[in-house]
PDB file as gemmi writes it, atoms N, CA and C in Angstrom:
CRYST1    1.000    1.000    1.000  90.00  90.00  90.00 P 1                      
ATOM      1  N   UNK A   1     -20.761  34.706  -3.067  1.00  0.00           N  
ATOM      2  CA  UNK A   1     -21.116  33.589  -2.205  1.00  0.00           C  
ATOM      3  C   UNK A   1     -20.542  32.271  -2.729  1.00  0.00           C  
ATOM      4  N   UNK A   2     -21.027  32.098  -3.802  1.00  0.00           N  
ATOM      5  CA  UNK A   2     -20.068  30.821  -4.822  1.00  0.00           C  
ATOM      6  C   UNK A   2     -18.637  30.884  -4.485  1.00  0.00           C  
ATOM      7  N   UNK A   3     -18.109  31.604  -4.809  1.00  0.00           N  
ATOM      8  CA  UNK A   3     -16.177  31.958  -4.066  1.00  0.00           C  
ATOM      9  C   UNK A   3     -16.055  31.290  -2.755  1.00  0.00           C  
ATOM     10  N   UNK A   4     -16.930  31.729  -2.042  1.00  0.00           N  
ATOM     11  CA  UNK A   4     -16.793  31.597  -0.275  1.00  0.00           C  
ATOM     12  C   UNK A   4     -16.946  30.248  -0.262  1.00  0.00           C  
ATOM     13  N   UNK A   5     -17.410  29.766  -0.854  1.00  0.00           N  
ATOM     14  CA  UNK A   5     -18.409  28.169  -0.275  1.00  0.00           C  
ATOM     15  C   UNK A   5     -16.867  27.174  -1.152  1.00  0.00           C  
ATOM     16  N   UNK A   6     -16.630  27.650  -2.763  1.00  0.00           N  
ATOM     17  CA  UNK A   6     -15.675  27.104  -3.039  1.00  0.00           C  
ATOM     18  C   UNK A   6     -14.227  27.104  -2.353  1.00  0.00           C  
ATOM     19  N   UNK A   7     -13.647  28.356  -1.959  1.00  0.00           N  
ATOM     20  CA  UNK A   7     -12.482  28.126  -0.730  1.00  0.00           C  
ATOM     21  C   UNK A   7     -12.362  27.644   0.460  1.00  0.00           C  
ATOM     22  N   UNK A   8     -13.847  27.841   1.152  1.00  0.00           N  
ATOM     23  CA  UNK A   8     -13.728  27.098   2.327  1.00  0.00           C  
ATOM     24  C   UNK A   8     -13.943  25.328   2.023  1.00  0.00           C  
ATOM     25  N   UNK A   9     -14.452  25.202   1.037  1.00  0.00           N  
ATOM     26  CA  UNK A   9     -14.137  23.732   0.819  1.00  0.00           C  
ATOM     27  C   UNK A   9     -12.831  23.135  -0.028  1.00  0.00           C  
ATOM     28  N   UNK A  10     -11.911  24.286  -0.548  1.00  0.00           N  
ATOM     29  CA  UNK A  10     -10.601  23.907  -1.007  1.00  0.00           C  
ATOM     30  C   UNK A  10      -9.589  24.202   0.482  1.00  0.00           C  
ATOM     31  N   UNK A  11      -9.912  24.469   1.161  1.00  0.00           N  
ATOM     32  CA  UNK A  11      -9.633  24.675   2.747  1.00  0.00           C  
ATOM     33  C   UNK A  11      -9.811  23.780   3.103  1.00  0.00           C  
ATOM     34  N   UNK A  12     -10.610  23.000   3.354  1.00  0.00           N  
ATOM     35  CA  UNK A  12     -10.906  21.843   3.716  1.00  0.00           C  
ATOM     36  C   UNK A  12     -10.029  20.543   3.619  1.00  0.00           C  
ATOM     37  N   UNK A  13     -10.176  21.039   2.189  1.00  0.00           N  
ATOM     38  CA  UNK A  13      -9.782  19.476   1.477  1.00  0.00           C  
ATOM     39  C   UNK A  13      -8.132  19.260   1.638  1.00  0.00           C  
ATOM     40  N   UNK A  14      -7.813  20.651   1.568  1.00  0.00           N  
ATOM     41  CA  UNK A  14      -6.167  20.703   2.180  1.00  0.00           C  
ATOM     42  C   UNK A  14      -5.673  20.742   3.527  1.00  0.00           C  
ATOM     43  N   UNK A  15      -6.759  20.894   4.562  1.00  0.00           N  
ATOM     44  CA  UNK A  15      -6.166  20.124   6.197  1.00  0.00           C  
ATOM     45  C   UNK A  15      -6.605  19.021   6.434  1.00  0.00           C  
ATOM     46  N   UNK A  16      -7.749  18.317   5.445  1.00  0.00           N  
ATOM     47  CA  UNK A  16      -8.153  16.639   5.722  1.00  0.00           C  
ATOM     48  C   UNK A  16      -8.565  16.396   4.579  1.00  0.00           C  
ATOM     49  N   UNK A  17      -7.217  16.101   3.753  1.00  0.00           N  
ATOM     50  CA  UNK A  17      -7.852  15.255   2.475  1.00  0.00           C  
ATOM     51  C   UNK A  17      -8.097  14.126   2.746  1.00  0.00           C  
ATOM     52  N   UNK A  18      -8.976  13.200   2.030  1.00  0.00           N  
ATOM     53  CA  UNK A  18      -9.447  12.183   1.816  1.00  0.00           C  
ATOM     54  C   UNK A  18      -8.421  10.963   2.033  1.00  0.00           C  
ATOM     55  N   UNK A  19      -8.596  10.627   2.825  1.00  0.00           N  
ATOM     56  CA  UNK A  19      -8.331   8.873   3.047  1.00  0.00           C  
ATOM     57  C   UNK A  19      -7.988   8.281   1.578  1.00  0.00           C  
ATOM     58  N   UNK A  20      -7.131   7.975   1.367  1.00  0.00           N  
ATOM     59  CA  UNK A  20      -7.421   6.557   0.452  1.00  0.00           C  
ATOM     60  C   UNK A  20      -7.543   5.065   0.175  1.00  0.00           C  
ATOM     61  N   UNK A  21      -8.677   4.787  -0.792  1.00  0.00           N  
ATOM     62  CA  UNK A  21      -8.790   3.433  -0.427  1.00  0.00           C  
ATOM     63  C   UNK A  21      -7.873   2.740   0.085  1.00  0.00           C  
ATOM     64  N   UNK A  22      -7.503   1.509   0.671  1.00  0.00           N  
ATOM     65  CA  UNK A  22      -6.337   0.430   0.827  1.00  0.00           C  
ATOM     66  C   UNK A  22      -6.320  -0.220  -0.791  1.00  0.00           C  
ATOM     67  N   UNK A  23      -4.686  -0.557  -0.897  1.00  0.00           N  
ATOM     68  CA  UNK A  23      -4.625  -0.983  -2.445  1.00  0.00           C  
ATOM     69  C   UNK A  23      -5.539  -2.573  -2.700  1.00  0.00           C  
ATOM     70  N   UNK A  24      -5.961  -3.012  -3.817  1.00  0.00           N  
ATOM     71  CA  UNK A  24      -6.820  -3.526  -3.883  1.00  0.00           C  
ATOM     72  C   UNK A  24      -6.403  -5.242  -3.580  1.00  0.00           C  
ATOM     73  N   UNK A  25      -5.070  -5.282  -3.512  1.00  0.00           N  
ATOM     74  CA  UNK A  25      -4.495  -6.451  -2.888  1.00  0.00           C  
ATOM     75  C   UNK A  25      -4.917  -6.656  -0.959  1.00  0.00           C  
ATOM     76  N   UNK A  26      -4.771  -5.438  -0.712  1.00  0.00           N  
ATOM     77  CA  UNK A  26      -5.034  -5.270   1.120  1.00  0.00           C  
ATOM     78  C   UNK A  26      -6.145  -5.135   1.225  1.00  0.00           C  
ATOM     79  N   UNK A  27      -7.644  -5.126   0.707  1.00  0.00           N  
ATOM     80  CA  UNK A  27      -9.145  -4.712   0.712  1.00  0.00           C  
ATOM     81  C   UNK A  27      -9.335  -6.215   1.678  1.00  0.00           C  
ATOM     82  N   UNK A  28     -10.601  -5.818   2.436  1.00  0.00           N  
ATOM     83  CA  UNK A  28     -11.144  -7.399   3.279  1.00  0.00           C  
ATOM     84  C   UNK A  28     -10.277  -7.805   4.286  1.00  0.00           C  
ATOM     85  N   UNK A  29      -9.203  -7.312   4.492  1.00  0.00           N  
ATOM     86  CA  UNK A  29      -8.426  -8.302   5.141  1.00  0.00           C  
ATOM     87  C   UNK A  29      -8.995  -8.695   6.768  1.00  0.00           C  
ATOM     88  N   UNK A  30      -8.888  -9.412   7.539  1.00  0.00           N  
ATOM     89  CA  UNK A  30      -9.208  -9.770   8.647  1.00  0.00           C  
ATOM     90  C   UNK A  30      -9.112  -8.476  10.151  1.00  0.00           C  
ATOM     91  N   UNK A  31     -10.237  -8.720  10.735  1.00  0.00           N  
ATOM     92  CA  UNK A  31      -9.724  -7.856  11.834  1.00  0.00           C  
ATOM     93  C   UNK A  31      -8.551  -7.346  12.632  1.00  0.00           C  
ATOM     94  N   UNK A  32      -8.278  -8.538  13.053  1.00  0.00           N  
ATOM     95  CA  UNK A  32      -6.848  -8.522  13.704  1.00  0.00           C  
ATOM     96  C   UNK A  32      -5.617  -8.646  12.597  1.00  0.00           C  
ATOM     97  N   UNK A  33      -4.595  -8.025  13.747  1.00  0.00           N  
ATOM     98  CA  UNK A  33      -3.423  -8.018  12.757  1.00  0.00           C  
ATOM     99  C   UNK A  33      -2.816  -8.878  12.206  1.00  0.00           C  
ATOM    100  N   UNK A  34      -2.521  -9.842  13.114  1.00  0.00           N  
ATOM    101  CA  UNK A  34      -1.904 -11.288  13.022  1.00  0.00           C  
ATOM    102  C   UNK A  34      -2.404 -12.183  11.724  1.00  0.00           C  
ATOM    103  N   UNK A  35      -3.651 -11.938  12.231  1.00  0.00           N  
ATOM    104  CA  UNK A  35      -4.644 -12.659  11.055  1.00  0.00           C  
ATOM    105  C   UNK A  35      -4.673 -12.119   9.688  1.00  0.00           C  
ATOM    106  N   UNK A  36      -4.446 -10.963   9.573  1.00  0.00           N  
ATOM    107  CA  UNK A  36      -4.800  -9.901   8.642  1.00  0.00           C  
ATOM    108  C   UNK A  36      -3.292  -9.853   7.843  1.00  0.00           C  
ATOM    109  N   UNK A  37      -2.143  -9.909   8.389  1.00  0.00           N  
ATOM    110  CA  UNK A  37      -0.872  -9.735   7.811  1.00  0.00           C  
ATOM    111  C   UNK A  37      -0.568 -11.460   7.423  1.00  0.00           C  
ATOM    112  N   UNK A  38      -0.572 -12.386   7.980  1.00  0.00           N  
ATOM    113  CA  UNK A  38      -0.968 -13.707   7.507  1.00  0.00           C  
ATOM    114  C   UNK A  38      -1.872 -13.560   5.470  1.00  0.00           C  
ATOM    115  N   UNK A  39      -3.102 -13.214   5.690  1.00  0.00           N  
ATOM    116  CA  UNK A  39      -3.313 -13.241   4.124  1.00  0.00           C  
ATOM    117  C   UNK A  39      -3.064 -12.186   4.011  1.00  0.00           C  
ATOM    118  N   UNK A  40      -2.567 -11.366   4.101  1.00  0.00           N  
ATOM    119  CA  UNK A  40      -1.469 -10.265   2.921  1.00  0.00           C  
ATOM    120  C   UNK A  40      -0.562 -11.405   2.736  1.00  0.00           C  
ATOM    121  N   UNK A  41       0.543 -11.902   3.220  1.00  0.00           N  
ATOM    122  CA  UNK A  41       1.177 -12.730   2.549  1.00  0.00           C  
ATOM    123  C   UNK A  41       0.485 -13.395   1.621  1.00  0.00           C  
ATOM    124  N   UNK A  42      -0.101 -14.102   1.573  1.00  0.00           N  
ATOM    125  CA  UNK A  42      -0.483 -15.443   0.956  1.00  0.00           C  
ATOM    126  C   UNK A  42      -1.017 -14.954  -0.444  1.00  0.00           C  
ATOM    127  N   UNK A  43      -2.044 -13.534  -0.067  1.00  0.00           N  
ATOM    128  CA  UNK A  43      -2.265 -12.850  -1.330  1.00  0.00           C  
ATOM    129  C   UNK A  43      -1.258 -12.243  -2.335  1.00  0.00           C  
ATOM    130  N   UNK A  44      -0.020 -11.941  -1.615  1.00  0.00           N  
ATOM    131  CA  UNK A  44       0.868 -11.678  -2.147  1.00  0.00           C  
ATOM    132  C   UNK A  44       1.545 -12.700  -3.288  1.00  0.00           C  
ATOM    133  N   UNK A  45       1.507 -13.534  -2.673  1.00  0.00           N  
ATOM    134  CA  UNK A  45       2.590 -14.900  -3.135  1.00  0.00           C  
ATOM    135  C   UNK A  45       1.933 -15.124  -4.059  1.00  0.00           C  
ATOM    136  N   UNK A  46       0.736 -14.918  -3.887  1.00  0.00           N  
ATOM    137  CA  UNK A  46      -0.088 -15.915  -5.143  1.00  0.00           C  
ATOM    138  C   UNK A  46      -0.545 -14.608  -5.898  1.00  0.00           C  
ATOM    139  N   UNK A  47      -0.511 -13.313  -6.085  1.00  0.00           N  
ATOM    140  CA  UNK A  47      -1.150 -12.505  -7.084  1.00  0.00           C  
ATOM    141  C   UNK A  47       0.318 -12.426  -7.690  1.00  0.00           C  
ATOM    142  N   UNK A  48       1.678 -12.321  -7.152  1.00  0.00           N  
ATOM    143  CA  UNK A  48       2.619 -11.875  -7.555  1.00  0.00           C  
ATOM    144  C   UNK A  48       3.608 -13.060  -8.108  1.00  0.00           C  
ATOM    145  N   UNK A  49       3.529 -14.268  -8.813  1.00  0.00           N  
ATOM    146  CA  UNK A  49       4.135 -15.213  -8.581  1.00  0.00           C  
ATOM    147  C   UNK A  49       5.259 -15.120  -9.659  1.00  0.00           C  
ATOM    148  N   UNK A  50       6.233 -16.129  -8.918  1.00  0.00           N  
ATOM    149  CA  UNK A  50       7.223 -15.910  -9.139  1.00  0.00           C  
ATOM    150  C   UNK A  50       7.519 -17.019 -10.390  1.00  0.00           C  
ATOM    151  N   UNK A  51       8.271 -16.895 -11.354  1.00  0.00           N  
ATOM    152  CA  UNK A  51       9.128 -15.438 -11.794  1.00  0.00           C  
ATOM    153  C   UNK A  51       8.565 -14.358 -12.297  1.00  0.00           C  
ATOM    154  N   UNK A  52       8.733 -13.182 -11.941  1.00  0.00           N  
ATOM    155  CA  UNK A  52       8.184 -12.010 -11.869  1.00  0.00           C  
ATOM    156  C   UNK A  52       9.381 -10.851 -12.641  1.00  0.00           C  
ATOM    157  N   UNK A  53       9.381  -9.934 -13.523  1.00  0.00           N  
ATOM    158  CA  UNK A  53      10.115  -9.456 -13.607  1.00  0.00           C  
ATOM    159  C   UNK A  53      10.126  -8.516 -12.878  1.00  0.00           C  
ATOM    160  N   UNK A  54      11.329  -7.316 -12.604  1.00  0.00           N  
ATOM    161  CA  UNK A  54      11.229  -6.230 -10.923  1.00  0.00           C  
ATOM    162  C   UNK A  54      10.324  -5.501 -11.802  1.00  0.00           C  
ATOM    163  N   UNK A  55      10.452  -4.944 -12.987  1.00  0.00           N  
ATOM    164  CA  UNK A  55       9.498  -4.303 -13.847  1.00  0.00           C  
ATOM    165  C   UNK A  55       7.890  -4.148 -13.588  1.00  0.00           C  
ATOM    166  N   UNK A  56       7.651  -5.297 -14.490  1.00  0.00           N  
ATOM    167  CA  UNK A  56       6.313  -5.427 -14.102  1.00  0.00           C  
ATOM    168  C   UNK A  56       5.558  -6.126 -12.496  1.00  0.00           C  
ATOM    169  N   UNK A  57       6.432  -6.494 -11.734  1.00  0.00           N  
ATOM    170  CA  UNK A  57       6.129  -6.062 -10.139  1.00  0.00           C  
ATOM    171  C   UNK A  57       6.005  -4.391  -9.475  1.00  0.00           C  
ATOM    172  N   UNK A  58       7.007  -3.649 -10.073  1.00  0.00           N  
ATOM    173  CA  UNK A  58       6.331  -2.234  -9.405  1.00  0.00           C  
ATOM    174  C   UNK A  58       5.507  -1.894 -10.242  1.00  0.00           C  
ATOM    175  N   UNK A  59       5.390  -2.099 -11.245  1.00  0.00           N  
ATOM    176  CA  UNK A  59       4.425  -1.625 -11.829  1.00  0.00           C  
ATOM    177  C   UNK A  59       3.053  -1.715 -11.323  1.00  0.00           C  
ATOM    178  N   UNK A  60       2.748  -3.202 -11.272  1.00  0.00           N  
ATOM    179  CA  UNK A  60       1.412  -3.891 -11.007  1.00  0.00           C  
ATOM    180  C   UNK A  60       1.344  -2.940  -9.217  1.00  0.00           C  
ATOM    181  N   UNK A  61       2.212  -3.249  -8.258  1.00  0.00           N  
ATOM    182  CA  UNK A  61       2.282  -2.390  -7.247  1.00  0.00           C  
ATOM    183  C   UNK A  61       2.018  -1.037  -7.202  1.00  0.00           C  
ATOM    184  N   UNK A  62       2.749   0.148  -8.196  1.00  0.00           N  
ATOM    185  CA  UNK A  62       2.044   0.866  -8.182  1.00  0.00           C  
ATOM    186  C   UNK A  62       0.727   1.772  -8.693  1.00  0.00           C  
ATOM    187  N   UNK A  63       0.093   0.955  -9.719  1.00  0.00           N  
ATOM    188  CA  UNK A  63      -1.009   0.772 -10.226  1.00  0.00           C  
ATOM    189  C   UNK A  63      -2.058   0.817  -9.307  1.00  0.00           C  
ATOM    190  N   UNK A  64      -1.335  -0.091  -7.785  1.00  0.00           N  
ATOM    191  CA  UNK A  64      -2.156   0.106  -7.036  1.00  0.00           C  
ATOM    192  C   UNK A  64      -2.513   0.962  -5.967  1.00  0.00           C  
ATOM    193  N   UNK A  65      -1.892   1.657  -6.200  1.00  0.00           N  
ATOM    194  CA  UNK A  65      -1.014   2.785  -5.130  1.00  0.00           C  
ATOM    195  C   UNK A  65      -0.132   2.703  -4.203  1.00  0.00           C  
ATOM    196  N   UNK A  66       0.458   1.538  -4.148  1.00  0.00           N  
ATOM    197  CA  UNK A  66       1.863   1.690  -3.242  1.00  0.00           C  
ATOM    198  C   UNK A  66       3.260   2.796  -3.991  1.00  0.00           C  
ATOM    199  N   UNK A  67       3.458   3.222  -3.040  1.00  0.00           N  
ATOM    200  CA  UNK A  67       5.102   3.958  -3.180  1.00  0.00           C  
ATOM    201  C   UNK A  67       6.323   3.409  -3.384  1.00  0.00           C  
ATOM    202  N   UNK A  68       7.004   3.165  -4.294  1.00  0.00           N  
ATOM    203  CA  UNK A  68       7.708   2.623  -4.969  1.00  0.00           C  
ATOM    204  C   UNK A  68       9.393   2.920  -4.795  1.00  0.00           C  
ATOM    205  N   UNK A  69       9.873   2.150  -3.723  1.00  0.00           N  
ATOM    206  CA  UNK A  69      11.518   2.351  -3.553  1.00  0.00           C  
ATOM    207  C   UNK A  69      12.551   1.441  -4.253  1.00  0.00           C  
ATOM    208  N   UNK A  70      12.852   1.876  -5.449  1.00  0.00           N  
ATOM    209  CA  UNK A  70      13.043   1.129  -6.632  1.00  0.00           C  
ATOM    210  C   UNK A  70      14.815   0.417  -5.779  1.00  0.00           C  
ATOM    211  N   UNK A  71      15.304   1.788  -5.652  1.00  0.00           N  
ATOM    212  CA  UNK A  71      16.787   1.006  -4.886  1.00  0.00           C  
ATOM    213  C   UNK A  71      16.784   0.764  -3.549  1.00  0.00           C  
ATOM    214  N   UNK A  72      15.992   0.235  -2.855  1.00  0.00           N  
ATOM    215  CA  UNK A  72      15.809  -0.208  -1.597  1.00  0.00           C  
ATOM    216  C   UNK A  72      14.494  -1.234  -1.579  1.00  0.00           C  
ATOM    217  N   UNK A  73      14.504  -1.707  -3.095  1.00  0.00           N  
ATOM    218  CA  UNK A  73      13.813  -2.540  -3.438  1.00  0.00           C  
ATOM    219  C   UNK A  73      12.410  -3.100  -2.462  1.00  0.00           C  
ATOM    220  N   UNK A  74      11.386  -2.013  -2.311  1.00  0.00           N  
ATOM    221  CA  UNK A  74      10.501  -1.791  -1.178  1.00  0.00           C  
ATOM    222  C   UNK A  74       9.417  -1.080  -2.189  1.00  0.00           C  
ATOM    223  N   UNK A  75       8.145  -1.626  -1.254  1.00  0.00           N  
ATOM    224  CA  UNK A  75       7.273  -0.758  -2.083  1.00  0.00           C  
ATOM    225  C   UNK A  75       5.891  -0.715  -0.458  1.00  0.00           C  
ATOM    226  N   UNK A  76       5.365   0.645  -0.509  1.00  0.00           N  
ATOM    227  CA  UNK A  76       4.722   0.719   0.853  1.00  0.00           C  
ATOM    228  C   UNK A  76       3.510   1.388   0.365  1.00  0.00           C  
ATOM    229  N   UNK A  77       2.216   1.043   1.226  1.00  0.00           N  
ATOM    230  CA  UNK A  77       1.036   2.161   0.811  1.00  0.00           C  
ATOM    231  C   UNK A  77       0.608   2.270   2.323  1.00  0.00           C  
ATOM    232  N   UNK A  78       0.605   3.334   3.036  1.00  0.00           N  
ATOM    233  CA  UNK A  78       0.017   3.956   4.236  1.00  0.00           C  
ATOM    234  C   UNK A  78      -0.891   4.539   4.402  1.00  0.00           C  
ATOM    235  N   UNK A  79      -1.748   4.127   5.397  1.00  0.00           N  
ATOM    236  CA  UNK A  79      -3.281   4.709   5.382  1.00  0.00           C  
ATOM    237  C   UNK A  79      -3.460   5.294   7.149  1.00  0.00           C  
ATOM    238  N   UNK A  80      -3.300   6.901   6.968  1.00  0.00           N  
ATOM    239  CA  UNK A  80      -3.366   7.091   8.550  1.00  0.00           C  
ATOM    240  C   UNK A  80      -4.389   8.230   8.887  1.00  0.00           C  
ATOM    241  N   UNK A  81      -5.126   7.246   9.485  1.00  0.00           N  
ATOM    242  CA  UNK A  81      -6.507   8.203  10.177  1.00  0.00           C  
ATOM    243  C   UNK A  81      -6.375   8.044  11.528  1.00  0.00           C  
ATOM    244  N   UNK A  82      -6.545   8.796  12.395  1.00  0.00           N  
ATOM    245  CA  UNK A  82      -6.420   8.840  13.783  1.00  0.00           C  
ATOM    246  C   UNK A  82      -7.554   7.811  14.527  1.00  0.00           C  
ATOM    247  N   UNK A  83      -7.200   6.808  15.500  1.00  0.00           N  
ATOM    248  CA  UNK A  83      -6.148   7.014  15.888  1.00  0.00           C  
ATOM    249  C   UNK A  83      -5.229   6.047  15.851  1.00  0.00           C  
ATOM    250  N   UNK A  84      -5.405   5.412  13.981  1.00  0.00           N  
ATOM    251  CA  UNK A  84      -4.216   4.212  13.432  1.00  0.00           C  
ATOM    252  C   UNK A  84      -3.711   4.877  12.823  1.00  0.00           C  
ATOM    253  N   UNK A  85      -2.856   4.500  12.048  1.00  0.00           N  
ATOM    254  CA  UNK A  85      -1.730   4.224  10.990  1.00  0.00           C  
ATOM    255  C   UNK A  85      -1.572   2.844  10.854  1.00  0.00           C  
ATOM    256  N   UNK A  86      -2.105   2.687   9.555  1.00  0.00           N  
ATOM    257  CA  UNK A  86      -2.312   1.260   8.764  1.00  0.00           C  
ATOM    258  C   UNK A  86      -0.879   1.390   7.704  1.00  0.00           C  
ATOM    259  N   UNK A  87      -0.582  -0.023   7.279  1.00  0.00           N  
ATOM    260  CA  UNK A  87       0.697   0.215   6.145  1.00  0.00           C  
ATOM    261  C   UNK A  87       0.491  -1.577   5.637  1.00  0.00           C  
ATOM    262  N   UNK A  88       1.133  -1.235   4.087  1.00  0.00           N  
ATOM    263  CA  UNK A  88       0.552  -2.376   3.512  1.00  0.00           C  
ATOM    264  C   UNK A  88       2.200  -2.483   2.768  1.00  0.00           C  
ATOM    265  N   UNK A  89       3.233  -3.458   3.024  1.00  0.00           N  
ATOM    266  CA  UNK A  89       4.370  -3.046   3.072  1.00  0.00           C  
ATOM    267  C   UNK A  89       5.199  -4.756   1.853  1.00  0.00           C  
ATOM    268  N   UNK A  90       5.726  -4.452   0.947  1.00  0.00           N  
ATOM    269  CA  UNK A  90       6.008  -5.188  -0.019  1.00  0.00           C  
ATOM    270  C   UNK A  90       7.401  -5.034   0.261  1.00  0.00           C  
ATOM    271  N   UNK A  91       8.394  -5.889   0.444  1.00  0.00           N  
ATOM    272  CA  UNK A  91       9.560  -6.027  -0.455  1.00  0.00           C  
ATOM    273  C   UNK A  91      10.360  -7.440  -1.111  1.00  0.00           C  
ATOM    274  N   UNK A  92      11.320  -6.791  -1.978  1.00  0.00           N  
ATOM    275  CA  UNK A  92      11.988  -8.331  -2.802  1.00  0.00           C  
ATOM    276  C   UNK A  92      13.257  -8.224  -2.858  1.00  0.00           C  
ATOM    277  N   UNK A  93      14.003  -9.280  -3.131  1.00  0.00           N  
ATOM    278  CA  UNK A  93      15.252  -9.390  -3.698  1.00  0.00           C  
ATOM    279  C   UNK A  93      15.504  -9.945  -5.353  1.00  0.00           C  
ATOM    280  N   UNK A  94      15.977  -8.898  -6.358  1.00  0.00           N  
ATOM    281  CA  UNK A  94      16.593  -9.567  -7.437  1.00  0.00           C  
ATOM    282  C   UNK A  94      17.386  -9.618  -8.204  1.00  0.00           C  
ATOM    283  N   UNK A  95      17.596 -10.475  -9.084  1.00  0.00           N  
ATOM    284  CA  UNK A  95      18.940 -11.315  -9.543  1.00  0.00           C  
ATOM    285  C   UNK A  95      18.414 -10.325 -11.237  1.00  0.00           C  
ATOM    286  N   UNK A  96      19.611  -9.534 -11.367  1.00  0.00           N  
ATOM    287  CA  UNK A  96      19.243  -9.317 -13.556  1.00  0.00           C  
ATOM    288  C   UNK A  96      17.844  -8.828 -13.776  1.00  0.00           C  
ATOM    289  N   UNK A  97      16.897  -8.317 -12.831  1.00  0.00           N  
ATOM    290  CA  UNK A  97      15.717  -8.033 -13.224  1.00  0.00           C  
ATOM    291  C   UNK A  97      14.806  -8.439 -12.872  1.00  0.00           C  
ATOM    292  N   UNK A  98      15.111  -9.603 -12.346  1.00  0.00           N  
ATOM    293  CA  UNK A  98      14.143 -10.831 -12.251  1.00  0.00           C  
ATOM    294  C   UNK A  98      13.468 -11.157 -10.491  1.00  0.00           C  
ATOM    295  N   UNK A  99      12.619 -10.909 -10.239  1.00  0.00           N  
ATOM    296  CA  UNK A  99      12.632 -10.850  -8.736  1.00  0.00           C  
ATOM    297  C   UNK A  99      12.604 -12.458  -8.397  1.00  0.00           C  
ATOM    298  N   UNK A 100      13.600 -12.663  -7.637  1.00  0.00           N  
ATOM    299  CA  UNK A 100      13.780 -14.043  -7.018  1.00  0.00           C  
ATOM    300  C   UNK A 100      12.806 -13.962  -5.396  1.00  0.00           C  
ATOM    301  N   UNK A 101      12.424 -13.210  -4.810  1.00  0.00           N  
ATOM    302  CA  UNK A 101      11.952 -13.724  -3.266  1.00  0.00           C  
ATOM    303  C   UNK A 101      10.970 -12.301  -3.672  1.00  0.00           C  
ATOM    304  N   UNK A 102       9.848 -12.398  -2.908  1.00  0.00           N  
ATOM    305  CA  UNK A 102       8.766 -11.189  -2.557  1.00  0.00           C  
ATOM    306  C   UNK A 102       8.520 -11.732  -0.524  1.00  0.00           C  
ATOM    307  N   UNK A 103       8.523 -10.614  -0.185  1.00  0.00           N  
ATOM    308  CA  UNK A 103       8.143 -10.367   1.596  1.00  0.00           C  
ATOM    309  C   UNK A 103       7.220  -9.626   1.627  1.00  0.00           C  
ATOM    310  N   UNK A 104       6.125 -10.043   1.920  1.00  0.00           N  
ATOM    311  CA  UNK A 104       5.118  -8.679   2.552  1.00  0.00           C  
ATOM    312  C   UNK A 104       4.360  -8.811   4.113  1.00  0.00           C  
ATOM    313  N   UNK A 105       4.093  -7.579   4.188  1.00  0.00           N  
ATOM    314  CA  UNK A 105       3.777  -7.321   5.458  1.00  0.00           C  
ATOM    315  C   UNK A 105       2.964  -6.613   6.050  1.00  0.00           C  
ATOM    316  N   UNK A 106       1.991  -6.719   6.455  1.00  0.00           N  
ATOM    317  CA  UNK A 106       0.516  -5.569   6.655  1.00  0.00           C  
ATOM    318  C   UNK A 106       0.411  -5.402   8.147  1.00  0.00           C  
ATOM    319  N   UNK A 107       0.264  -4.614   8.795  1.00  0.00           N  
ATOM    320  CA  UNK A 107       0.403  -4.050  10.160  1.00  0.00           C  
ATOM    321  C   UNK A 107       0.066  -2.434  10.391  1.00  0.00           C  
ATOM    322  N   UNK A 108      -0.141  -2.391  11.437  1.00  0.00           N  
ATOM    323  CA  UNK A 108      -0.208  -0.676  11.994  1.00  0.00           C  
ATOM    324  C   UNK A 108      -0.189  -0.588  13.446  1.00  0.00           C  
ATOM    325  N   UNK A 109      -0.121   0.534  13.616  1.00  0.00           N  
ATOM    326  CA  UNK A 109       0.136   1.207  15.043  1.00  0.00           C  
ATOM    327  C   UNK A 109      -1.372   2.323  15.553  1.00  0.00           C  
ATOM    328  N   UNK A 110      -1.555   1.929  16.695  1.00  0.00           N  
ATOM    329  CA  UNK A 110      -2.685   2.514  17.087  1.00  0.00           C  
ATOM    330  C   UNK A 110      -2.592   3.437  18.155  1.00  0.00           C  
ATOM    331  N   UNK A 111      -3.051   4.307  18.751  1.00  0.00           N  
ATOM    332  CA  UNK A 111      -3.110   4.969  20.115  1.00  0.00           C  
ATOM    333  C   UNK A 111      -3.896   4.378  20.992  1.00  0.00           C  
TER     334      UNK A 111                                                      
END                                                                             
């Protein structure tokens, strides 16, 4: 009986694993999108300030769980429960290491 109860809940957990939190930079953000991708920027600018090395920017990024596109200099964390798809979306440009510009962008798509 123990067996049964343990596979059907490793069954489980492998056609609907768990959600994960939003990274702890995207937590609170505002209802709407507009509003909501507005302070993602601002949180951005100001947790990540510049000069920044690219280093310890993905790092700190993926610490938080974003996905990390080191040569397409992008970093993304996606959160999709039906019937959104949320995305919490970072990128930069830099010079020797050094990140000169950070862009971010928080948005999703709904049904």
């Amino acid at each position: 009986m123990g067996f049964l109860t343990i596979g059907v809940l490793a069954g489980y957990l492998f056609l609907f694993p768990p959600i994960p939190f939003p990274p702890e930079i995207g937590r609170g953000l505002p209802i709407g999108f507009a509003q909501a991708d507005s302070e993602f920027k601002q949180r951005v600018a100001s947790h990540f300030a510049l000069p920044i090395s690219e280093t310890e920017l993905t790092s700190r990024l993926q610490d938080q769980g974003f996905t990390i596109e080191r040569e397409n200099r992008f970093a993304v964390f996606e959160k999709a429960r039906f019937p959104c798809t949320l995305f919490w979306r970072v990128h930069w440009e830099s010079e020797k290491g050094t990140v000169a510009s950070i862009y971010a962008r928080y948005g999703g798509s709904c049904l």
